[in-house]
DSSP file (Angstrom, degrees, kcal/mol; ACC not computed):
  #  RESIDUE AA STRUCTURE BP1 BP2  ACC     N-H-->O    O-->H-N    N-H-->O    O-->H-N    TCO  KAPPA ALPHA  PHI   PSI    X-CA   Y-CA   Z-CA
    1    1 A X              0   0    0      0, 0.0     2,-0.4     0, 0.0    31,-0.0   0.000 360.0 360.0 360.0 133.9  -22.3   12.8   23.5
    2    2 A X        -     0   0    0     29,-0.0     2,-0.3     2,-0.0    30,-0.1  -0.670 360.0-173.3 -84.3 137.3  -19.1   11.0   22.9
    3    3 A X    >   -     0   0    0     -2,-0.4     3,-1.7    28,-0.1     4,-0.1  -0.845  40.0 -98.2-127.5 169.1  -17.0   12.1   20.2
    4    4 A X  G >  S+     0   0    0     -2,-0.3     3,-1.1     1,-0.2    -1,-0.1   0.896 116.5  62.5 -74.3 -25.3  -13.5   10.1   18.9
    5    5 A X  G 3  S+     0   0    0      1,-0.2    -1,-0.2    -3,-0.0     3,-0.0   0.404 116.3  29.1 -69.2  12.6  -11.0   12.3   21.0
    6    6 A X  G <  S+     0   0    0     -3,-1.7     2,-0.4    47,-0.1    -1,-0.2   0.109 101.9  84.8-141.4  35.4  -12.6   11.2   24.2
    7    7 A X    <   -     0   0    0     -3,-1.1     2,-0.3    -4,-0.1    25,-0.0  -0.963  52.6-176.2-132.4 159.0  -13.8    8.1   23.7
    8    8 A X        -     0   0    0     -2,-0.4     2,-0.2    -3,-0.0    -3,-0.0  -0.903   2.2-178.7-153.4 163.5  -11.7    5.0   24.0
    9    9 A X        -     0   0    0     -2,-0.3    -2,-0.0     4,-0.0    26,-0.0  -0.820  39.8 -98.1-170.7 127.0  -12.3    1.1   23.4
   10   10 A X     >  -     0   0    0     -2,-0.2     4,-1.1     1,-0.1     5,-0.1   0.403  35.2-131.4-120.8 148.6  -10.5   -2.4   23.7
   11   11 A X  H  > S+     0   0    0      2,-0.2     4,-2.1     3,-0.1     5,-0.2   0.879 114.2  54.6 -73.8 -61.8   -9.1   -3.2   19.7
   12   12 A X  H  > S+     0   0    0      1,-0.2     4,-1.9     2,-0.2     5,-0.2   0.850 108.5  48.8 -47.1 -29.0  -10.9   -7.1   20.5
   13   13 A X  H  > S+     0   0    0      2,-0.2     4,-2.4     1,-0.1     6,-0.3   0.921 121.3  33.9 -71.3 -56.4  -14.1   -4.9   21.3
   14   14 A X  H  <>S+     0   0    0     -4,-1.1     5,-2.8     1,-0.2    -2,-0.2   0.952 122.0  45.7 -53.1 -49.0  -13.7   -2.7   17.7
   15   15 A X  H ><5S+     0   0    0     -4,-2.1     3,-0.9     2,-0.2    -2,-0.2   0.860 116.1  46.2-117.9 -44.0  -12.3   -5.5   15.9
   16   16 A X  H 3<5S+     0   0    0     -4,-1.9    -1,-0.2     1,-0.2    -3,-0.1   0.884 118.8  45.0 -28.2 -60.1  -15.8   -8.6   17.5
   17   17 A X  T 3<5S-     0   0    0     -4,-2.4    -1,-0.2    -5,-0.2    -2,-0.2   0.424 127.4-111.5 -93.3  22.9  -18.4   -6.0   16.8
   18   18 A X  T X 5 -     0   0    0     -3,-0.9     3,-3.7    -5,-0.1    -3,-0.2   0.863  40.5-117.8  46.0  40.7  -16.7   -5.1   13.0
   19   19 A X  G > <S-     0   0    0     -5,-2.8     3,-0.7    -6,-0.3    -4,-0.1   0.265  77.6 -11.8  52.7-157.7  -15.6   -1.9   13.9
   20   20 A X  G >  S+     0   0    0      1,-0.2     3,-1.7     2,-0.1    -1,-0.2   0.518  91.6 123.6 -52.5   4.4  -17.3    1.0   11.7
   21   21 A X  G X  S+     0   0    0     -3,-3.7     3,-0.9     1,-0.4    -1,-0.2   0.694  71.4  40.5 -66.8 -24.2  -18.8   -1.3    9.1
   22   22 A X  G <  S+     0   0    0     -3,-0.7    -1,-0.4     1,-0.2    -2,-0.1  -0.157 120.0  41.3-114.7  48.0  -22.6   -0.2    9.5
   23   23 A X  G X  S+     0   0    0     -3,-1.7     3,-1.0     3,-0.1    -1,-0.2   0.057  78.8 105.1-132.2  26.1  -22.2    2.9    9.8
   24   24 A X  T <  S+     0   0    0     -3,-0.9    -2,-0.1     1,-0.2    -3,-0.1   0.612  76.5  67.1 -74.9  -6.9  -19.4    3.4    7.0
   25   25 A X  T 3  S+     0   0    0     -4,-0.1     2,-0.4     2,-0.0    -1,-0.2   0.749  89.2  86.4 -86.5 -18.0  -22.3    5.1    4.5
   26   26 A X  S <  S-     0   0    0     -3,-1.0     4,-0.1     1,-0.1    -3,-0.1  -0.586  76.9-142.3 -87.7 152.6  -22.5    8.1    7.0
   27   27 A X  S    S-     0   0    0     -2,-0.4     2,-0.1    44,-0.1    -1,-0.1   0.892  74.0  -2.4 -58.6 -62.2  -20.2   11.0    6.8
   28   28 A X  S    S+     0   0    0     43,-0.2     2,-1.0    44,-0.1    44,-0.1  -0.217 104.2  59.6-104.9-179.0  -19.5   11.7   10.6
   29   29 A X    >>  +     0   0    0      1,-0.2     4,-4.3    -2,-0.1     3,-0.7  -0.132  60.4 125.2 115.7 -22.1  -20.6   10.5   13.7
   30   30 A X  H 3> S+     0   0    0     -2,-1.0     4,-3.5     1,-0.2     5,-0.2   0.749  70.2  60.3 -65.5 -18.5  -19.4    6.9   13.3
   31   31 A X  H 3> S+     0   0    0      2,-0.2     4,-2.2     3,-0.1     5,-0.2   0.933 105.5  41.8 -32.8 -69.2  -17.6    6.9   16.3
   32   32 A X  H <> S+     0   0    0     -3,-0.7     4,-3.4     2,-0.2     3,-0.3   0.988 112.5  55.0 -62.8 -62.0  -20.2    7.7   18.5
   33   33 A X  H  X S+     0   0    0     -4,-4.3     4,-2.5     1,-0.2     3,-0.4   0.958 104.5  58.5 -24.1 -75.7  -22.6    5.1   16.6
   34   34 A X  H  X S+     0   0    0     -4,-3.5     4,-1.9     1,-0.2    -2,-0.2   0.822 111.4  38.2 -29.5 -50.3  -19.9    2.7   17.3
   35   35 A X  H  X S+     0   0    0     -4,-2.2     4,-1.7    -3,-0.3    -1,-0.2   0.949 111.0  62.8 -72.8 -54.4  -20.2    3.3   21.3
   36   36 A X  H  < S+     0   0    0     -4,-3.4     3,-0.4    -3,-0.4    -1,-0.2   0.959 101.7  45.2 -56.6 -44.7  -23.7    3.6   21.0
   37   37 A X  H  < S+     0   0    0     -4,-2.5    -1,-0.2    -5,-0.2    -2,-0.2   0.891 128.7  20.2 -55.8 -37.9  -24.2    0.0   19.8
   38   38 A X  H  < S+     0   0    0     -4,-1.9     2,-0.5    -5,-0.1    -1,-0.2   0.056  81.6 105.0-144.0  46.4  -21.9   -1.6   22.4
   39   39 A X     <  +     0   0    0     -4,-1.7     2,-0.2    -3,-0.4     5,-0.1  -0.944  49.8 156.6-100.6 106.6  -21.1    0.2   25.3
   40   40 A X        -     0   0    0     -2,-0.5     3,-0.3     4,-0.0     4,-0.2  -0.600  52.7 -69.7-107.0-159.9  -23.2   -1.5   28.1
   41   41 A X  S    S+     0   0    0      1,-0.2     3,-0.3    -2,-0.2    -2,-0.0   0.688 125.6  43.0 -22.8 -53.1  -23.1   -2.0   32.1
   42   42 A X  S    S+     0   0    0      1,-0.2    -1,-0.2     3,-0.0    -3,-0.0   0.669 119.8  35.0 -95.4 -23.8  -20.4   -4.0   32.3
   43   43 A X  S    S+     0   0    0     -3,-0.3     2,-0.3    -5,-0.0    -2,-0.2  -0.028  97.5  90.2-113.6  24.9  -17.9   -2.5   29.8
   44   44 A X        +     0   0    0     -3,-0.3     2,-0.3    -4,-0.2    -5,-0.0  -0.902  44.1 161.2-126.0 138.7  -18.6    1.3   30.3
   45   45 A X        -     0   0    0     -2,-0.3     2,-0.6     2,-0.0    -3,-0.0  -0.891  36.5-125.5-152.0 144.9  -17.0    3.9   32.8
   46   46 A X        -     0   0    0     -2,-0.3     2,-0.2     2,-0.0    -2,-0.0  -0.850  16.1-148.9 -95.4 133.0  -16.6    7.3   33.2
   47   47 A X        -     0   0    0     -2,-0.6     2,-0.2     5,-0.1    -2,-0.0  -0.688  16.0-175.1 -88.3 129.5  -13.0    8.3   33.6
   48   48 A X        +     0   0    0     -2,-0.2     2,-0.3     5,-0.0    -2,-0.0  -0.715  38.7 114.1-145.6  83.9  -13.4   11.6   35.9
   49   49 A X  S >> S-     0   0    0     -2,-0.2     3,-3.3     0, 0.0     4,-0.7  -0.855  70.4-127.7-168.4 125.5   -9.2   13.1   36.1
   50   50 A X  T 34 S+     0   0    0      1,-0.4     0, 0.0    -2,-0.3     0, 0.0   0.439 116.6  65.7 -95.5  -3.6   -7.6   16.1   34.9
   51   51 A X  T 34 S+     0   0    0      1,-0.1    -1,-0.4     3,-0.0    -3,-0.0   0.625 103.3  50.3 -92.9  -4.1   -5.3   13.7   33.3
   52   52 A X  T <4 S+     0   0    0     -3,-3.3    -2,-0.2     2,-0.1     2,-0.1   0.599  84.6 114.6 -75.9 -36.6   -8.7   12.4   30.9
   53   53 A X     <  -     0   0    0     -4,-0.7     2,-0.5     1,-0.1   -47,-0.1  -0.269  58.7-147.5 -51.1 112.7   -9.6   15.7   29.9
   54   54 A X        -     0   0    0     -2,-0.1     2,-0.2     2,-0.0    -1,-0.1  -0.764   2.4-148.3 -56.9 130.8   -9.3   16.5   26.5
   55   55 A X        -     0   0    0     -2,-0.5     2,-0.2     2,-0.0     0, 0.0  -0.721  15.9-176.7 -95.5 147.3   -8.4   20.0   25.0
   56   56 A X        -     0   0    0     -2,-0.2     2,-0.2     0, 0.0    -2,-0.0  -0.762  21.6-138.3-127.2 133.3  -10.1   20.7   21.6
   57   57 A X        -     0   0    0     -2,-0.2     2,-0.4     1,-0.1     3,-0.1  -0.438  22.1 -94.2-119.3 133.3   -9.0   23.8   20.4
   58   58 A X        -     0   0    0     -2,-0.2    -1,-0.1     1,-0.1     7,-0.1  -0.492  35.8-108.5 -58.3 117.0  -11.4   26.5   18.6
   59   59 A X        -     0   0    0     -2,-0.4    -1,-0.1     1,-0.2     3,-0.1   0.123  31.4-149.9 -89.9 130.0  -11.8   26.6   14.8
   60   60 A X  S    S+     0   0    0      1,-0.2     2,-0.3    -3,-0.1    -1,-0.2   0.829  72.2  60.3 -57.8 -33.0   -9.7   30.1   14.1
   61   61 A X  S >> S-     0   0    0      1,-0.1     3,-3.8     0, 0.0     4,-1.3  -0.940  74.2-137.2-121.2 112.9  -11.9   30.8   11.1
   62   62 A X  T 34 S+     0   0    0     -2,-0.3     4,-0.5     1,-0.3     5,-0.2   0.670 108.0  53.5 -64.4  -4.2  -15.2   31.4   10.2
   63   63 A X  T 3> S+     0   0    0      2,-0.2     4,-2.4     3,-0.1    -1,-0.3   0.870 114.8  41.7 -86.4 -12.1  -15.1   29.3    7.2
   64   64 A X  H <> S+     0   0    0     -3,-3.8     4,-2.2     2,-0.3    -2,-0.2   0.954 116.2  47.8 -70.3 -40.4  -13.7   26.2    9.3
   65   65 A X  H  X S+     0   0    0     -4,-1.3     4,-1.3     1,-0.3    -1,-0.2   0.862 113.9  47.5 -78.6 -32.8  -16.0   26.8   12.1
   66   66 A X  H >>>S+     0   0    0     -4,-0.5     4,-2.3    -5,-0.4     3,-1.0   0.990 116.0  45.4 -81.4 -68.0  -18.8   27.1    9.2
   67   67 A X  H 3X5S+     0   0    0     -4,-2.4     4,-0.6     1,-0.3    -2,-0.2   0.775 112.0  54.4 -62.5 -30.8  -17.4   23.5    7.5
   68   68 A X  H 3X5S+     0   0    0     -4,-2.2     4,-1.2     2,-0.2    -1,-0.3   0.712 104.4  50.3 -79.3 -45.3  -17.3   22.1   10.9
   69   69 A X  H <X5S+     0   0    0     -4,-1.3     4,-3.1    -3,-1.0     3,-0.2   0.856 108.0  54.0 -74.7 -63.3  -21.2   23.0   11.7
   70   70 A X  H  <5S+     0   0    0     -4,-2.3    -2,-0.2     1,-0.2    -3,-0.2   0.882 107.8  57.0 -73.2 -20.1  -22.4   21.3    8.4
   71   71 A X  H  <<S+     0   0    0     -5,-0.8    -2,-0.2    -4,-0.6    -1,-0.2   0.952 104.3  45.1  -6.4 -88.6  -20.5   18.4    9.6
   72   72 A X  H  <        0   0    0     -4,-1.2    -3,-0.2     1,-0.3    -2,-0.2   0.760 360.0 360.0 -65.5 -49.9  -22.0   17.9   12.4
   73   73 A X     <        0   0    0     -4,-3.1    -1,-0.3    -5,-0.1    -2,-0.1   0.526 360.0 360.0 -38.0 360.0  -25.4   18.4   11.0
C-alpha cells in the first residue's frame, strides 16, 4: 500500500490527471487512490535505499492510536 509519506510524483503528473479531484468526497486515502489511477509501467519504480526509507513514528496514546484506526477504516 502506498501511503503520502512514501509516495512521490512529478507536479505535471498531479497537476494533468487533476490531482485529488475524484476522490476529494473521501476522508483518507486519497493519496493512494491518486497512485492507483496513474502509476503504470513506464512511470513507476521502486526506490530500494536506506536513504528512501521513511520513519513513522508510533501514536503515544491510545486515543490517537484509536482516532488513527477509524481513519483508516
Amino acid at each position: 500500500m502506498g501511503v503520502g509519506r512514501n509516495l512521490g510524483y512529478q507536479t505535471q503528473l498531479f497537476f494533468k490527471n487533476k490531482g485529488f479531484a475524484s476522490h476529494q468526497h473521501i476522508l483518507s486515502g486519497d493519496d493512494d487512490l491518486f497512485i492507483n489511477e496513474v502509476a503504470n509501467k513506464r512511470n513507476t519504480q521502486i526506490i530500494i535505499d536506506k536513504n528512501a526509507h521513511t520513519i513513522s513514528n508510533a501514536k503515544t496514546t491510545y486515543k490517537s492510536w484509536i482516532r488513527q484506526k477509524k481513519r483508516h477504516f
